[in-house]
LUMDONU-36676 format. One record per residue (C-alpha): x, y, z; residue in three letters. Coordinates in steps of 0.5 Angstrom, whole numbers, plus 500, padded with zeros to 3 digits. Example, Ala and Ser with C-alpha at 12.3 -4.5 7.8 and 13.67 -1.06 7.14 Angstrom:
2
<rec c1="525" c2="491" c3="516" residuo="ALA"/>
<rec c1="527" c2="498" c3="514" residuo="SER"/>
This chain:
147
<rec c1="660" c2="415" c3="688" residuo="UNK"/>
<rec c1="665" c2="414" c3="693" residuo="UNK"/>
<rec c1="661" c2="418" c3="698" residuo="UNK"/>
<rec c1="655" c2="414" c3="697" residuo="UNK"/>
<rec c1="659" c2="407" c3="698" residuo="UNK"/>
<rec c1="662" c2="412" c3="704" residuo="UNK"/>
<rec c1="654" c2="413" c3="708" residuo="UNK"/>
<rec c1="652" c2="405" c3="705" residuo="UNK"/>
<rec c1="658" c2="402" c3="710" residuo="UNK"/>
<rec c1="656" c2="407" c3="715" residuo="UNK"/>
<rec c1="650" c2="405" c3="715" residuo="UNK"/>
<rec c1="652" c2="398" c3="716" residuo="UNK"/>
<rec c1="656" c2="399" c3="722" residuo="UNK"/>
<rec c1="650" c2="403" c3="726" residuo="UNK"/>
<rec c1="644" c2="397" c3="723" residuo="UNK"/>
<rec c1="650" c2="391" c3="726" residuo="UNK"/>
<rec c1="651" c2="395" c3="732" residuo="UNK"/>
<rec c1="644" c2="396" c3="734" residuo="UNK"/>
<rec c1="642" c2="388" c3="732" residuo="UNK"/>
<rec c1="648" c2="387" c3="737" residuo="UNK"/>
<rec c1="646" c2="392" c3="743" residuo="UNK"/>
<rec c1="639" c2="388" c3="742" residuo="UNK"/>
<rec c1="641" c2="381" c3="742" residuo="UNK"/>
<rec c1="646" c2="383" c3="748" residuo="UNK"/>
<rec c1="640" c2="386" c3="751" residuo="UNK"/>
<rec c1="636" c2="380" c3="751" residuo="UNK"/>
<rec c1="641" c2="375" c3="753" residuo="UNK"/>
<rec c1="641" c2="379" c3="759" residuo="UNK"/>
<rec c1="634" c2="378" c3="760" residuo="UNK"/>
<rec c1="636" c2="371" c3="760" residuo="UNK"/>
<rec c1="631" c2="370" c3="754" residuo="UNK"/>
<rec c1="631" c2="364" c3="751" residuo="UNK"/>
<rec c1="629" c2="365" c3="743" residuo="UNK"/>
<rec c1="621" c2="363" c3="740" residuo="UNK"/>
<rec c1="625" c2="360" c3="734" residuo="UNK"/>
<rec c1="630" c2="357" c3="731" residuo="UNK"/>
<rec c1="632" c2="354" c3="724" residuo="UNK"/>
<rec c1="637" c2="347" c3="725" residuo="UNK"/>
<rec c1="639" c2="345" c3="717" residuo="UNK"/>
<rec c1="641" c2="338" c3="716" residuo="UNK"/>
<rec c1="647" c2="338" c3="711" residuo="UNK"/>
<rec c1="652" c2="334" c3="708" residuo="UNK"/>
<rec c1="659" c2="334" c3="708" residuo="UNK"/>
<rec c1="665" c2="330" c3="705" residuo="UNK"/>
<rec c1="667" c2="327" c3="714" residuo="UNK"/>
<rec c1="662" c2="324" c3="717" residuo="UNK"/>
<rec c1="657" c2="324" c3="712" residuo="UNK"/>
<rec c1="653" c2="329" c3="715" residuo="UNK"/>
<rec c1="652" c2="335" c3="720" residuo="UNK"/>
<rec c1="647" c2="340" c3="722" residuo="UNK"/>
<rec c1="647" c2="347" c3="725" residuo="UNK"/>
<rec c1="643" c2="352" c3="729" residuo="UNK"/>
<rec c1="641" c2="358" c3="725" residuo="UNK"/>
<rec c1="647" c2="358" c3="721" residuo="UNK"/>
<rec c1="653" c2="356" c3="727" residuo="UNK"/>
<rec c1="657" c2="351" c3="726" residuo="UNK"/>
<rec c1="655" c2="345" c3="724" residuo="UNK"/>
<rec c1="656" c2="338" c3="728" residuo="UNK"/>
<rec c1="654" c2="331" c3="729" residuo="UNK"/>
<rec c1="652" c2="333" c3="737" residuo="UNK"/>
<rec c1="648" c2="340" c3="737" residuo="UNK"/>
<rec c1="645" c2="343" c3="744" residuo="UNK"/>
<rec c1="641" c2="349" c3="744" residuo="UNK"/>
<rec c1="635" c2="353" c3="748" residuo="UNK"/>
<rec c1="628" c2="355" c3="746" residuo="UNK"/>
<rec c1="623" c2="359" c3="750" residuo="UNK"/>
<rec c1="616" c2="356" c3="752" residuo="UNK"/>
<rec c1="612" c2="355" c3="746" residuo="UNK"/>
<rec c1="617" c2="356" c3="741" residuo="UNK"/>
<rec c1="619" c2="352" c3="734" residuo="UNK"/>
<rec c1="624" c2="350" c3="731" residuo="UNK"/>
<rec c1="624" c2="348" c3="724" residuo="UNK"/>
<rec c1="628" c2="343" c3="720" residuo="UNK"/>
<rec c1="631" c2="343" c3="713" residuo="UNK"/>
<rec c1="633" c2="337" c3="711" residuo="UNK"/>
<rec c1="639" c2="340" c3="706" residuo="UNK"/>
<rec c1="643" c2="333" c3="705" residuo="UNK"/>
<rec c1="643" c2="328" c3="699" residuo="UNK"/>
<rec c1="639" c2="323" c3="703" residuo="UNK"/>
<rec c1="633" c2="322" c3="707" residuo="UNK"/>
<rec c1="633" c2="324" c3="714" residuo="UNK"/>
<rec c1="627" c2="322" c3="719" residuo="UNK"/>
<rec c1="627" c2="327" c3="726" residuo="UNK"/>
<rec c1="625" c2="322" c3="732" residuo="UNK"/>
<rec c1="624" c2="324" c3="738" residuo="UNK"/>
<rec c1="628" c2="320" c3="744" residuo="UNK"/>
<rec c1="625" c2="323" c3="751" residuo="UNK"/>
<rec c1="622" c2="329" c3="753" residuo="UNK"/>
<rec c1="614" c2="332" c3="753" residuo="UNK"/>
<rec c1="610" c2="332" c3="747" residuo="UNK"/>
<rec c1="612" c2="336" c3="742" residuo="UNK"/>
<rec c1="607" c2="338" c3="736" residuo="UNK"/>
<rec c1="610" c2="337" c3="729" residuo="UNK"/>
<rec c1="608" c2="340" c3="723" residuo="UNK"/>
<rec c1="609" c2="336" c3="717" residuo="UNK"/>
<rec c1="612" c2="330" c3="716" residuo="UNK"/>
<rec c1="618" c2="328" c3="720" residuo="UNK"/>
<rec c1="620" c2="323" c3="715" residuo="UNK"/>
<rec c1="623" c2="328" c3="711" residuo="UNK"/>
<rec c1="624" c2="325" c3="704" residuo="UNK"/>
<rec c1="626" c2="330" c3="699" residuo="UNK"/>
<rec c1="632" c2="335" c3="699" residuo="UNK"/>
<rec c1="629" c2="341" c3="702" residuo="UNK"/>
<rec c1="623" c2="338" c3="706" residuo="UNK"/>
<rec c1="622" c2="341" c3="713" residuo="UNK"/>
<rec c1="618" c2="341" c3="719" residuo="UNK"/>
<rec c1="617" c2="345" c3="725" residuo="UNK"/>
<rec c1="617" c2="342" c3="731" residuo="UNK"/>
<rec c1="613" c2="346" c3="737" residuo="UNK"/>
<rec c1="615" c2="346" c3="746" residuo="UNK"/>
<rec c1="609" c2="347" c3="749" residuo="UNK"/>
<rec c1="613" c2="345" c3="756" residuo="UNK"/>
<rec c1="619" c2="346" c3="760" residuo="UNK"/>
<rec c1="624" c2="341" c3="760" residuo="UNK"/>
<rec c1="629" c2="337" c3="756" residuo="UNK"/>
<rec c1="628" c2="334" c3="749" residuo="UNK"/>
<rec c1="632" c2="329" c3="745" residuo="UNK"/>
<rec c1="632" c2="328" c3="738" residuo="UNK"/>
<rec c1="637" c2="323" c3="733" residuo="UNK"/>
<rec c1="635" c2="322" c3="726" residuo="UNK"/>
<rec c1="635" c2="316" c3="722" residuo="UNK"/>
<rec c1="638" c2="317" c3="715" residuo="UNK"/>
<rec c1="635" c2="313" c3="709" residuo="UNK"/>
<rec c1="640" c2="312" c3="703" residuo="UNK"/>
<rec c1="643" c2="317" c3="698" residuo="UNK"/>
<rec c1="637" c2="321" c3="693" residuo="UNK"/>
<rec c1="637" c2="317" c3="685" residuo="UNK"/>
<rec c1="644" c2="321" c3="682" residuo="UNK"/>
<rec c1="646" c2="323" c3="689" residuo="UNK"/>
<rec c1="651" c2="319" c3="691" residuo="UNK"/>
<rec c1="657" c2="322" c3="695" residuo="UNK"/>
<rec c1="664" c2="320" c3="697" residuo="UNK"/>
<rec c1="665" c2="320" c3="705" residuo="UNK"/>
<rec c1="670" c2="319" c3="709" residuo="UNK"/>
<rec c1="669" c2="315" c3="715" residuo="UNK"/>
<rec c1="663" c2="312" c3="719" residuo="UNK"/>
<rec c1="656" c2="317" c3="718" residuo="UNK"/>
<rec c1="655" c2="321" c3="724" residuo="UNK"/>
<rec c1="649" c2="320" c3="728" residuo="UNK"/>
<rec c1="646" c2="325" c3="729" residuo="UNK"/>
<rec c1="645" c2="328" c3="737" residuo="UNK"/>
<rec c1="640" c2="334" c3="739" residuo="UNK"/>
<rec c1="639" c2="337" c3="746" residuo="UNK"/>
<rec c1="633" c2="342" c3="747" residuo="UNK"/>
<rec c1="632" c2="346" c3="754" residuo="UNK"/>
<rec c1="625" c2="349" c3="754" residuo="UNK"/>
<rec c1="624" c2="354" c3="759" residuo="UNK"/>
Protein backbone atom coordinates (compact mmCIF):
# COMPACT_ATOMS: atom_id res chain seq x y z
CA UNK A 1 0.00 0.00 0.00
CA UNK A 2 2.66 2.65 1.18
CA UNK A 3 4.52 1.94 -2.16
CA UNK A 4 1.50 2.34 -4.43
CA UNK A 5 0.57 6.03 -2.49
CA UNK A 6 4.59 6.32 -2.99
CA UNK A 7 4.42 6.09 -7.28
CA UNK A 8 0.61 7.75 -7.33
CA UNK A 9 2.54 10.98 -5.61
CA UNK A 10 5.39 10.49 -8.12
CA UNK A 11 3.08 10.57 -10.82
CA UNK A 12 1.57 13.47 -9.82
CA UNK A 13 4.49 15.65 -9.52
CA UNK A 14 5.69 14.56 -13.12
CA UNK A 15 1.76 15.22 -14.89
CA UNK A 16 2.05 18.85 -12.72
CA UNK A 17 5.53 19.50 -13.95
CA UNK A 18 4.73 18.64 -17.41
CA UNK A 19 1.15 20.89 -17.60
CA UNK A 20 3.58 23.74 -16.20
CA UNK A 21 6.50 22.84 -18.89
CA UNK A 22 3.60 23.31 -21.52
CA UNK A 23 2.01 26.27 -20.17
CA UNK A 24 5.38 27.90 -20.00
CA UNK A 25 5.90 27.00 -23.17
CA UNK A 26 2.93 28.67 -24.47
CA UNK A 27 2.97 31.79 -22.50
CA UNK A 28 6.63 32.13 -24.43
CA UNK A 29 4.76 31.57 -27.58
CA UNK A 30 2.84 34.50 -26.59
CA UNK A 31 -0.30 32.74 -27.13
CA UNK A 32 -3.67 34.00 -26.04
CA UNK A 33 -6.06 30.90 -24.88
CA UNK A 34 -9.08 29.81 -27.35
CA UNK A 35 -11.17 29.40 -23.97
CA UNK A 36 -12.04 30.23 -20.83
CA UNK A 37 -14.78 29.83 -18.13
CA UNK A 38 -15.70 33.29 -16.02
CA UNK A 39 -17.96 32.09 -13.01
CA UNK A 40 -20.44 34.45 -11.38
CA UNK A 41 -20.46 33.84 -7.80
CA UNK A 42 -21.85 35.27 -4.74
CA UNK A 43 -19.92 36.28 -1.60
CA UNK A 44 -21.05 37.74 1.92
CA UNK A 45 -18.86 41.63 0.82
CA UNK A 46 -20.19 43.17 -1.85
CA UNK A 47 -22.74 40.75 -3.14
CA UNK A 48 -21.06 39.04 -5.78
CA UNK A 49 -17.84 38.69 -7.90
CA UNK A 50 -16.58 36.61 -10.70
CA UNK A 51 -13.39 34.71 -11.64
CA UNK A 52 -11.40 33.72 -14.51
CA UNK A 53 -11.02 29.92 -14.93
CA UNK A 54 -10.95 29.77 -11.20
CA UNK A 55 -8.53 32.48 -10.13
CA UNK A 56 -9.55 35.07 -7.93
CA UNK A 57 -12.85 36.39 -7.80
CA UNK A 58 -13.38 40.21 -8.29
CA UNK A 59 -15.67 42.79 -9.20
CA UNK A 60 -13.11 44.07 -12.08
CA UNK A 61 -11.66 41.47 -13.98
CA UNK A 62 -9.15 41.82 -17.33
CA UNK A 63 -8.33 38.73 -19.33
CA UNK A 64 -7.08 37.97 -22.85
CA UNK A 65 -8.55 35.36 -25.68
CA UNK A 66 -7.04 34.42 -28.90
CA UNK A 67 -9.07 35.37 -32.11
CA UNK A 68 -11.77 33.23 -32.57
CA UNK A 69 -12.07 32.32 -28.84
CA UNK A 70 -15.01 31.74 -26.36
CA UNK A 71 -15.61 32.45 -23.26
CA UNK A 72 -18.35 30.84 -21.44
CA UNK A 73 -20.36 32.35 -18.50
CA UNK A 74 -21.74 30.49 -15.38
CA UNK A 75 -24.15 32.56 -13.38
CA UNK A 76 -23.51 30.53 -9.91
CA UNK A 77 -24.96 33.58 -7.60
CA UNK A 78 -28.36 33.66 -6.13
CA UNK A 79 -29.61 36.25 -8.42
CA UNK A 80 -30.15 36.76 -11.84
CA UNK A 81 -27.46 38.41 -13.98
CA UNK A 82 -27.69 39.62 -17.72
CA UNK A 83 -24.17 39.92 -19.29
CA UNK A 84 -24.52 43.23 -21.74
CA UNK A 85 -21.66 44.23 -23.76
CA UNK A 86 -20.48 48.22 -23.20
CA UNK A 87 -18.00 48.60 -26.38
CA UNK A 88 -16.11 46.51 -28.90
CA UNK A 89 -16.85 44.32 -32.25
CA UNK A 90 -19.49 42.20 -32.39
CA UNK A 91 -19.53 38.87 -30.48
CA UNK A 92 -21.81 35.94 -31.19
CA UNK A 93 -23.78 34.60 -28.18
CA UNK A 94 -24.68 31.39 -27.55
CA UNK A 95 -27.63 31.17 -25.19
CA UNK A 96 -29.12 33.75 -23.51
CA UNK A 97 -27.36 36.23 -22.03
CA UNK A 98 -30.42 36.96 -19.55
CA UNK A 99 -29.00 34.71 -17.41
CA UNK A 100 -32.17 33.71 -15.34
CA UNK A 101 -31.59 30.49 -12.87
CA UNK A 102 -28.69 29.34 -10.68
CA UNK A 103 -26.22 27.69 -13.26
CA UNK A 104 -27.59 29.31 -16.69
CA UNK A 105 -24.62 29.92 -19.00
CA UNK A 106 -23.69 31.25 -22.01
CA UNK A 107 -20.77 31.14 -24.42
CA UNK A 108 -19.64 34.43 -25.87
CA UNK A 109 -17.19 34.01 -29.32
CA UNK A 110 -14.60 37.03 -30.63
CA UNK A 111 -14.35 36.78 -33.94
CA UNK A 112 -12.10 40.19 -33.89
CA UNK A 113 -9.04 41.49 -32.38
CA UNK A 114 -9.93 44.29 -30.20
CA UNK A 115 -10.89 45.15 -26.73
CA UNK A 116 -14.24 44.20 -25.49
CA UNK A 117 -16.18 45.39 -22.16
CA UNK A 118 -18.74 43.67 -20.53
CA UNK A 119 -20.85 44.78 -17.03
CA UNK A 120 -23.99 42.83 -15.73
CA UNK A 121 -26.79 43.89 -14.78
CA UNK A 122 -28.17 41.86 -11.75
CA UNK A 123 -31.92 40.99 -11.04
CA UNK A 124 -33.27 40.23 -7.49
CA UNK A 125 -32.39 37.25 -5.00
CA UNK A 126 -34.01 33.75 -6.40
CA UNK A 127 -37.55 32.51 -4.32
CA UNK A 128 -35.80 31.12 -0.83
CA UNK A 129 -32.51 32.66 -1.92
CA UNK A 130 -32.11 35.72 0.19
CA UNK A 131 -28.39 36.63 1.43
CA UNK A 132 -27.11 39.14 4.18
CA UNK A 133 -24.28 41.20 2.26
CA UNK A 134 -22.23 43.69 3.46
CA UNK A 135 -21.98 46.94 1.86
CA UNK A 136 -22.79 48.51 -1.59
CA UNK A 137 -23.50 45.19 -4.52
CA UNK A 138 -20.44 45.43 -6.60
CA UNK A 139 -20.88 46.32 -10.48
CA UNK A 140 -19.51 43.94 -12.12
CA UNK A 141 -16.33 44.96 -14.81
CA UNK A 142 -14.67 43.23 -17.54
CA UNK A 143 -11.92 43.83 -20.03
CA UNK A 144 -11.11 41.25 -23.12
CA UNK A 145 -8.11 41.87 -25.20
CA UNK A 146 -8.64 39.72 -28.40
CA UNK A 147 -5.60 39.10 -30.38
Amino acid sequence: MKRLLIILAGLSVCTGLTAGVAMTETQRAGQAPKRATITIRHQMRGCHSWSVNGGASRALLKTTLARGGTIRFVDNDVMSHKLVKTSGPAVRYQGNPAMRHMSASVSVTFAKAGTYRFITKFGEDYPGMAMKTIGEDNVLHLVVKVA
